[in-house]
C-alpha positions in Angstrom: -29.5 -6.8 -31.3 -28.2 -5.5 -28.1 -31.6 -6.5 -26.0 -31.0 -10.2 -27.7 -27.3 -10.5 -27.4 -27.1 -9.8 -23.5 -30.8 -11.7 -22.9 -28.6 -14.8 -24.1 -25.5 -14.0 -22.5 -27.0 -13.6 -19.2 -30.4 -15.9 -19.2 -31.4 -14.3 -16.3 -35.3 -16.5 -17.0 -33.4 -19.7 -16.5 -33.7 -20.8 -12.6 -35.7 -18.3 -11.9 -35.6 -19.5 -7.8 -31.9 -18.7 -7.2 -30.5 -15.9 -5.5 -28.8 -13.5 -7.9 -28.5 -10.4 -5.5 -27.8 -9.5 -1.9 -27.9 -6.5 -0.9 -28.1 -5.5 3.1 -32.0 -6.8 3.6 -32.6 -7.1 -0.4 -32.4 -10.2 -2.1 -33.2 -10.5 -4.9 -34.0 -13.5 -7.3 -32.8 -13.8 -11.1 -36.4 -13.9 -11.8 -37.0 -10.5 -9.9 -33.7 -8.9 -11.3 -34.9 -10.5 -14.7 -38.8 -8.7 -14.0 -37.8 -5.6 -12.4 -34.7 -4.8 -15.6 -37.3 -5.6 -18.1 -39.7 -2.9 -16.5 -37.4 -0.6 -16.4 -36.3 -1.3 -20.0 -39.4 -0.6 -21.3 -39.4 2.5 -19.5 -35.7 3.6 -21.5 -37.1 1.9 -24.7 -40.1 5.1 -24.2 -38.3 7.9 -23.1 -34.7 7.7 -24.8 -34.6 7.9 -28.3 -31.9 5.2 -29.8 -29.7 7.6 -31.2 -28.6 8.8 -27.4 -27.0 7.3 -24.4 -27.7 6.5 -20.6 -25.5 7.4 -17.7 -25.7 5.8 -14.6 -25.0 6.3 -11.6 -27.1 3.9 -8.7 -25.3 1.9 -6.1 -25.6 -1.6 -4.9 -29.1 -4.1 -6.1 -30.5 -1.2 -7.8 -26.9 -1.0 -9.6 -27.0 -4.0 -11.4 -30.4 -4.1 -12.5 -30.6 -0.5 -13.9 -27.2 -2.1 -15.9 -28.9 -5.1 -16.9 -31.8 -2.6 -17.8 -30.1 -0.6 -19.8 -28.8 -3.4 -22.1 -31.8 -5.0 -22.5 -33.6 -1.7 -23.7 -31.1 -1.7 -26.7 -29.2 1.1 -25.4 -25.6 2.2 -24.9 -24.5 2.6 -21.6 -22.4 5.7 -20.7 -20.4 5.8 -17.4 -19.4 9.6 -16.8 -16.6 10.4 -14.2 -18.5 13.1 -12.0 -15.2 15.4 -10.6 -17.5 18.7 -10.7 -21.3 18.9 -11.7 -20.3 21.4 -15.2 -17.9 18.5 -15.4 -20.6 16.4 -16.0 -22.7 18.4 -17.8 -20.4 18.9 -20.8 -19.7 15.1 -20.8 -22.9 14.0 -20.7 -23.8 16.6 -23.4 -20.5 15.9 -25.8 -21.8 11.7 -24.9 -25.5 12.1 -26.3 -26.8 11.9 -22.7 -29.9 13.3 -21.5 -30.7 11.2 -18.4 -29.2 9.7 -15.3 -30.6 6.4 -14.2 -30.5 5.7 -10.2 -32.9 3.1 -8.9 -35.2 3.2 -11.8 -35.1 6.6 -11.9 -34.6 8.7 -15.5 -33.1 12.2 -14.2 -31.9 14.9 -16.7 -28.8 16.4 -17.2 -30.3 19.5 -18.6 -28.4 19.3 -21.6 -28.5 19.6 -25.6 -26.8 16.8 -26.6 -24.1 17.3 -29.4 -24.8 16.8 -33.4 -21.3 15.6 -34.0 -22.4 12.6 -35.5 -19.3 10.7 -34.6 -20.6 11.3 -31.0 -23.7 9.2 -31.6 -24.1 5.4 -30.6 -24.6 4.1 -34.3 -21.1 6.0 -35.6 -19.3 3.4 -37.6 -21.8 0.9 -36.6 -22.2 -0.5 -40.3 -18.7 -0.6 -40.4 -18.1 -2.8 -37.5 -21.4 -5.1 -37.5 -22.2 -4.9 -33.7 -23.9 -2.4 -32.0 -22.0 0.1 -29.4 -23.2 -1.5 -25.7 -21.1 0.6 -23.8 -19.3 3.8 -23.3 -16.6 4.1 -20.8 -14.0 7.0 -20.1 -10.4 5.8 -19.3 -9.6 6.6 -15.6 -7.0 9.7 -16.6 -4.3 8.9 -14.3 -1.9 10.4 -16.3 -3.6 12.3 -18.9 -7.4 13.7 -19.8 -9.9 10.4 -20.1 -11.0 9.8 -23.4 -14.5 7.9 -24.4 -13.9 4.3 -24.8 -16.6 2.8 -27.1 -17.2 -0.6 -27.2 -19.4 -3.0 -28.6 -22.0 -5.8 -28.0 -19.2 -8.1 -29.6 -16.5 -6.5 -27.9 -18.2 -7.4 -24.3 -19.6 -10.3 -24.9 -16.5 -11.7 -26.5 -14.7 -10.6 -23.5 -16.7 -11.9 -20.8 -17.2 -15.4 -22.7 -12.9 -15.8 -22.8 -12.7 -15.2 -19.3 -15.5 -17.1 -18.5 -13.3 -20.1 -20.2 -10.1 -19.5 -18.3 -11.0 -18.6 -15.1 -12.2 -22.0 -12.8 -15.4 -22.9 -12.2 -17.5 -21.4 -9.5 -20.5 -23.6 -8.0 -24.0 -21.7 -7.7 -24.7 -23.7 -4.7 -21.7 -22.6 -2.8 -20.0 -19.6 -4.2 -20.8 -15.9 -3.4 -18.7 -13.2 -4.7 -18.2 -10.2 -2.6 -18.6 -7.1 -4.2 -16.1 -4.1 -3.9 -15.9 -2.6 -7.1 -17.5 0.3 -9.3 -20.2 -1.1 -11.6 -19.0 2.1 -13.5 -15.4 0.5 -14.6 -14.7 -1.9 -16.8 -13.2 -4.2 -14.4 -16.5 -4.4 -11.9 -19.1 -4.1 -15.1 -17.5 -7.2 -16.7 -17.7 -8.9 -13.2 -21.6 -8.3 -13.0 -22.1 -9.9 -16.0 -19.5 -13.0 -15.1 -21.4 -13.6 -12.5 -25.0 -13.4 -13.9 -23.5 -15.3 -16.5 -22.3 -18.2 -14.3 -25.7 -17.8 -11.6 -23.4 -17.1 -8.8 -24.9 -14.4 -6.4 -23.6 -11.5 -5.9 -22.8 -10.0 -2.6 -22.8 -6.0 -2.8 -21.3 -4.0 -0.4 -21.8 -0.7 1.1 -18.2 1.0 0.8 -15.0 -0.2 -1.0 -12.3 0.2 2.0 -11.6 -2.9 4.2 -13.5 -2.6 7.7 -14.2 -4.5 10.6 -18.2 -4.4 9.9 -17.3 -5.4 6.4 -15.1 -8.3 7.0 -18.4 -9.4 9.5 -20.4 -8.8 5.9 -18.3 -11.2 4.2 -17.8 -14.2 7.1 -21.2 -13.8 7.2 -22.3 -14.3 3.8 -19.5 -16.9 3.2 -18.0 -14.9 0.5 -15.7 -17.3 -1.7 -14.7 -15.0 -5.1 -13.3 -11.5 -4.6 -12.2 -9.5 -7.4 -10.2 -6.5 -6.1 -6.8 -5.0 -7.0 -3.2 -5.3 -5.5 -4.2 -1.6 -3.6 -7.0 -3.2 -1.7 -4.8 -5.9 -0.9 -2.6 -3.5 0.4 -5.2 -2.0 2.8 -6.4 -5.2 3.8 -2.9 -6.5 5.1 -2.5 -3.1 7.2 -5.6 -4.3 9.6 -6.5 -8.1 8.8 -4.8 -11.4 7.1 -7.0 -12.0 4.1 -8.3 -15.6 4.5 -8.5 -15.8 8.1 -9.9 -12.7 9.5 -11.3 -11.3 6.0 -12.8 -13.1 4.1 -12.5 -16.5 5.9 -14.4 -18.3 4.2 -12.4 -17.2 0.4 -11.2 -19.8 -2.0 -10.7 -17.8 -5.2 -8.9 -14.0 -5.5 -9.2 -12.0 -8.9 -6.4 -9.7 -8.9 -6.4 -7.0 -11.7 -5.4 -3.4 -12.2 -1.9 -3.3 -11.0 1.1 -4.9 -11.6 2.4 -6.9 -8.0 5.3 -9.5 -8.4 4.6 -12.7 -6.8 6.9 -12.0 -3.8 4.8 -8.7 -3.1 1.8 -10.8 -3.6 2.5 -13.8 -1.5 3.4 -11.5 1.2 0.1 -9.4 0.9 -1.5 -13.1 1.0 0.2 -15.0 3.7 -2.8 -16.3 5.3 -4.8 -17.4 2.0 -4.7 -20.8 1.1 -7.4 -20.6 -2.1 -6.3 -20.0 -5.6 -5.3 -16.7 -7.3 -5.9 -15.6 -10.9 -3.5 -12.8 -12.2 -4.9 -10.6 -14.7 -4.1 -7.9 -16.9 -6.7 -5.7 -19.4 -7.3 -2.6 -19.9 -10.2 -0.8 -20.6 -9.7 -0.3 -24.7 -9.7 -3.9 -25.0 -12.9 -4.2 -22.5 -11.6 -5.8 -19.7 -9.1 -8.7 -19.7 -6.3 -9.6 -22.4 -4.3 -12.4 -20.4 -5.1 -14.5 -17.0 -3.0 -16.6 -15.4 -4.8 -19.1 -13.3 -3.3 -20.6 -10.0 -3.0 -23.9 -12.0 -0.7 -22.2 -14.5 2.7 -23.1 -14.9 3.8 -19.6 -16.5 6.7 -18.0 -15.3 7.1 -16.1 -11.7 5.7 -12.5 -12.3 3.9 -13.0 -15.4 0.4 -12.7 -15.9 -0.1 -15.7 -17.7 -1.1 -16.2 -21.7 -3.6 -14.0 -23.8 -7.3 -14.9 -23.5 -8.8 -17.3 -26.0 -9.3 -15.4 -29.1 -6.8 -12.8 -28.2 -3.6 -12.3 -29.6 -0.9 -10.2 -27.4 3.2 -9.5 -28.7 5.8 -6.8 -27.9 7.1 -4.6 -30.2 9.6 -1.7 -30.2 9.4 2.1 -31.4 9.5 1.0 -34.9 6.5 -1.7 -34.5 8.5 -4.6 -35.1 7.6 -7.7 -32.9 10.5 -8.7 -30.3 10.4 -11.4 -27.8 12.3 -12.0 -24.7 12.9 -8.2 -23.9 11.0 -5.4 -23.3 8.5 -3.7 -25.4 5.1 -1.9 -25.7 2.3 -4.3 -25.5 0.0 -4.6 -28.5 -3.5 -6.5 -28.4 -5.8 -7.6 -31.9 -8.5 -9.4 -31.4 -12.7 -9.2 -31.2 -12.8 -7.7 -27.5 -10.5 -4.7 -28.8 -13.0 -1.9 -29.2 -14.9 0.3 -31.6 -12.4 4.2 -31.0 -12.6 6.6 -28.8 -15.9 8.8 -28.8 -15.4 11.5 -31.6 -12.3 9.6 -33.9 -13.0 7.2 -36.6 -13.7 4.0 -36.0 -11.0 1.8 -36.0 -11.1 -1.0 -38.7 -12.2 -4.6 -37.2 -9.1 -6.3 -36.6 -7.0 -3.5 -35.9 -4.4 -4.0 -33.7 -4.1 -1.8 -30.9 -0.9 -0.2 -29.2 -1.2 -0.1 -25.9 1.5 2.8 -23.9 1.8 -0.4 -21.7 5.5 -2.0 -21.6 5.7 -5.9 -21.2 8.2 -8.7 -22.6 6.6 -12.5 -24.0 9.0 -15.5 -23.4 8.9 -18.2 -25.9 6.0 -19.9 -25.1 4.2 -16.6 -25.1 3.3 -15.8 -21.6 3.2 -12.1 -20.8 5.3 -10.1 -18.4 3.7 -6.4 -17.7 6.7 -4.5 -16.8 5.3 -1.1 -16.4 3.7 1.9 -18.2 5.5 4.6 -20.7 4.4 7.1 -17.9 5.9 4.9 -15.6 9.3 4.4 -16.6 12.1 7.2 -15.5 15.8 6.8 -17.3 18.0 7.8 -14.3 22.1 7.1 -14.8 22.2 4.6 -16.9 19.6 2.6 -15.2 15.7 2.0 -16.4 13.6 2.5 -13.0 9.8 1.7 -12.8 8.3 3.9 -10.5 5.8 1.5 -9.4 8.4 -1.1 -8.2 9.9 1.9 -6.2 6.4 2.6 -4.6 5.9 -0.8 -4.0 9.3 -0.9 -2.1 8.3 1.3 0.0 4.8 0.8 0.7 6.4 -2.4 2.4 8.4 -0.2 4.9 7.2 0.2 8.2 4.2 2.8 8.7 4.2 3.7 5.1 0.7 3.1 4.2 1.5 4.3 0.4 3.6 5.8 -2.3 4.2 7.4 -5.2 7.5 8.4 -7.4 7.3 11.0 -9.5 10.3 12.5 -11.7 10.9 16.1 -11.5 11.6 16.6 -14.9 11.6 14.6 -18.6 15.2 14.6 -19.2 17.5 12.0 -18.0 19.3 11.3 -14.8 16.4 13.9 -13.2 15.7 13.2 -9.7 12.3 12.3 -8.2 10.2 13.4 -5.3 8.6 10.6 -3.1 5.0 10.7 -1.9 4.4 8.9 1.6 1.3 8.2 3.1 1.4 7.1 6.3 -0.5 4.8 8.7 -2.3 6.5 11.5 -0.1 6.9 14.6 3.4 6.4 13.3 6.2 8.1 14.8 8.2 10.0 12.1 11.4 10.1 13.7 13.7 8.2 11.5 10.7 7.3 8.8 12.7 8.9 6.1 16.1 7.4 6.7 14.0 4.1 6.4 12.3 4.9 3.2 15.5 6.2 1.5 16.9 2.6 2.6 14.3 0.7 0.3 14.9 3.6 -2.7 17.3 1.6 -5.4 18.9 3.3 -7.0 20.7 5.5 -4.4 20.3 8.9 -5.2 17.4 8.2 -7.6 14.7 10.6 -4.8 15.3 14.0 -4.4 12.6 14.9 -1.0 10.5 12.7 0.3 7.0 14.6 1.3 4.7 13.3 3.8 0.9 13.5 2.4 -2.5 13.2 4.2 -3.8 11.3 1.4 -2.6 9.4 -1.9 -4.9 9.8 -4.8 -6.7 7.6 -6.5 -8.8 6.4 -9.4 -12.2 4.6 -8.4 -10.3 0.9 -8.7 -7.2 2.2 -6.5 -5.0 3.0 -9.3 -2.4 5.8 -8.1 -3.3 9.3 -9.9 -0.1 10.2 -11.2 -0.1 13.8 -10.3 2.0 15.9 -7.5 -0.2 15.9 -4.0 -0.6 18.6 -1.7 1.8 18.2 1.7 0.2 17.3 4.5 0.2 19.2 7.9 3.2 18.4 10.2 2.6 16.1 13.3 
């Protein structure tokens, strides 16, 4: 079922003449992605038994067709964060994952795989009535990363909404540049959007912005980019996007992050394409809500739920509230199976999210910030990531992050800077604490060499180590 339901999705046989993958000197054709992922699939339909999983772990072409290999073997995919090799190991051991695919290439982990049977692929599976395609763990900013499961409807669900909101792309003219993970939910579901709409895509060799890779995309005439507010933020520090990166770009997919549209039309000055706001997360396999340039949802929102979705706001108690802040919860077919080792949660389910967000009358949502996010401090209700933001747009401050020193209220916070190369940091402090509202709210302000983050530039929310003075 999961072999036929991603065949169709992706029809990778139809046109078998266009361009599906660039890659440095590689291209390659939908018909030689579609050959090459089918003789690899054969090869995982032989060596892994259906009961286990499949990590990978390839970059760039050989990236997407190990993916597409995968899923037409029948098999779940597993994408394990790698911090340490034992890391690994017990992951792949505790996800049913023997082997590592990289260019075609089954590697093993050396492991026993656990018998929990709520850690196997088929847990809950006649419960549910689709398959599991796809095992993620949650990026763990704030907390451990749990094993997302989610299923051949959940995806394909997912990908088909978006695929209705977002505007067209032509296959004759569009290219989309490729800067994310294929490992996260937010470049996986990407891959398959654009195999699904025969637009090629463009991969890249590193994520950060460059002056070789802004060459890369004039010269391929990159028009879609998917990327999230961070990246925007690097690009702005060297290059205007739309002029001198990415010239040639006429549609920006903006995800993971919340940005306000004065932050956003600032980090965008020189674009003159469309942008499509978008919220998801990865329990609900990509995207809940997009708001398309055309949209006329309110300023700072991210638009109205996907088709099939259904998004509201309620309080502690669960009750649904509108036109004031709330947690965020999401029911609908792309919400997904549990989390590797839990039941499985009961189709229809809804899920709480520890997002916080408010819906206006007409029921566009407003992300507002996270739980983790929020610090009470006298009297007022601070998000830390509109402080960051602040003062990421100070001067020489290349970064930022807020962090309250303890849970109770009214505790002050220590500030996180990193700074561009080169700046003077006589009177960089005085600045920052100019941009901090409210007054009083940071305690020290610490210059760091580097600001941590997850693989789609999501701020880890943990205390950095100083860097060495100037």
């Amino acid at each position: 079922m999961i072999a036929a339901a991603f065949a169709d999705l992706l029809r990778l046989a139809d046109d078998p003449q266009r361009v599906a993958v660039i890659d440095g000197d590689v291209t390659l054709t939908r018909g030689e992605l579609h050959d090459r992922a089918r003789a690899r699939a054969a090869q995982i339909e032989r060596t892994v038994p259906e009961d286990e999983r499949v990590a990978l772990s390839g970059t760039g072409h050989e990236a997407v067709v190990d993916l597409v290999a995968v899923l037409l073997a029948g098999r779940s995919l597993v994408m394990l964060p790698r911090p340490t090799p034992e890391r690994t190991r017990e992951l792949a051991a505790r996800s049913r994952c023997r082997v590592d695919l990289a260019a075609g290439v089954l590697e093993p982990f050396d492991v026993e795989p656990s018998t929990d049977p709520r850690h196997r692929p088929g847990d809950g599976i006649a419960d549910t009535g689709s398959p599991e395609a796809l095992l993620l763990f949650t990026s763990g900013t704030t907390s451990e990363p749990k094993g997302v499961r989610l299923s051949v409807r959940n995806v394909a669900c997912n990908v088909t909404a978006v695929d209705q909101v977002v505007e067209p792309w032509d296959p004759d003219s569009d290219v989309l540049g490729f800067i994310l993970d294929p490992t996260h939910s937010y470049g996986f579901s990407m891959v398959l959007l654009a195999l699904m709409r025969s637009v090629p895509l463009l991969m890249t060799s590193g994520t950060l912005p460059s002056r070789p890779l802004a060459e890369l995309l004039d010269r391929h005439r990159v028009t879609v980019l998917p990327c999230v507010p961070y990246y925007l933020r690097l690009v702005a520090r060297r290059f205007t996007l739309g002029q001198d990166f990415a010239p040639h770009l006429r549609t920006l997919l903006l995800a993971g992050g919340g940005v306000s549209d004065a932050a956003l039309a600032e980090l965008t000055s020189g674009f003159a394409g469309g942008t499509h706001l978008m919220y998801g997360l990865t329990e609900a396999t990509a995207r809940v809500a997009v708001r398309p340039p055309s949209s006329a949802a309110p300023a700072d929102s991210v638009g109205l739920p996907l088709p099939g979705t259904t998004v509201d706001v309620v309080d502690e108690d669960g009750h649904v509230v509108t036109g004031r802040e709330g947690r965020i919860r999401v029911t609908g077919p792309s919400v997904f199976l549990g989390y590797l080792g839990d039941p499985v949660r009961e189709p229809g389910t809804p899920l709480v999210t520890t997002d916080l967000g408010r819906l206006d009358e007409r029921g566009h949502l407003t992300v507002t910030g996270r739980l983790a996010e929020m610090i009470n401090f006298r009297g007022n209700r601070v998000s830390a990531v509109a402080v960051e933001a602040d003062v990421a747009r100070v001067d020489g401050v290349a970064g930022a992050l807020l962090l309250a020193d303890d849970t109770v209220e009214d505790a002050q916070c220590s500030l996180f800077v990193e700074l561009a190369p080169g700046v003077e940091r006589d009177g960089l402090t005085r600045r920052i604490l100019a941009a901090v509202e409210p007054r009083g709210l940071v305690r020290e302000v610490t210059v760091v060499e580097r600001l941590e983050t997850t693989r789609t530039g999501k701020l880890v929310r943990r205390r950095p180590a100083p860097a060495p003075e100037a």
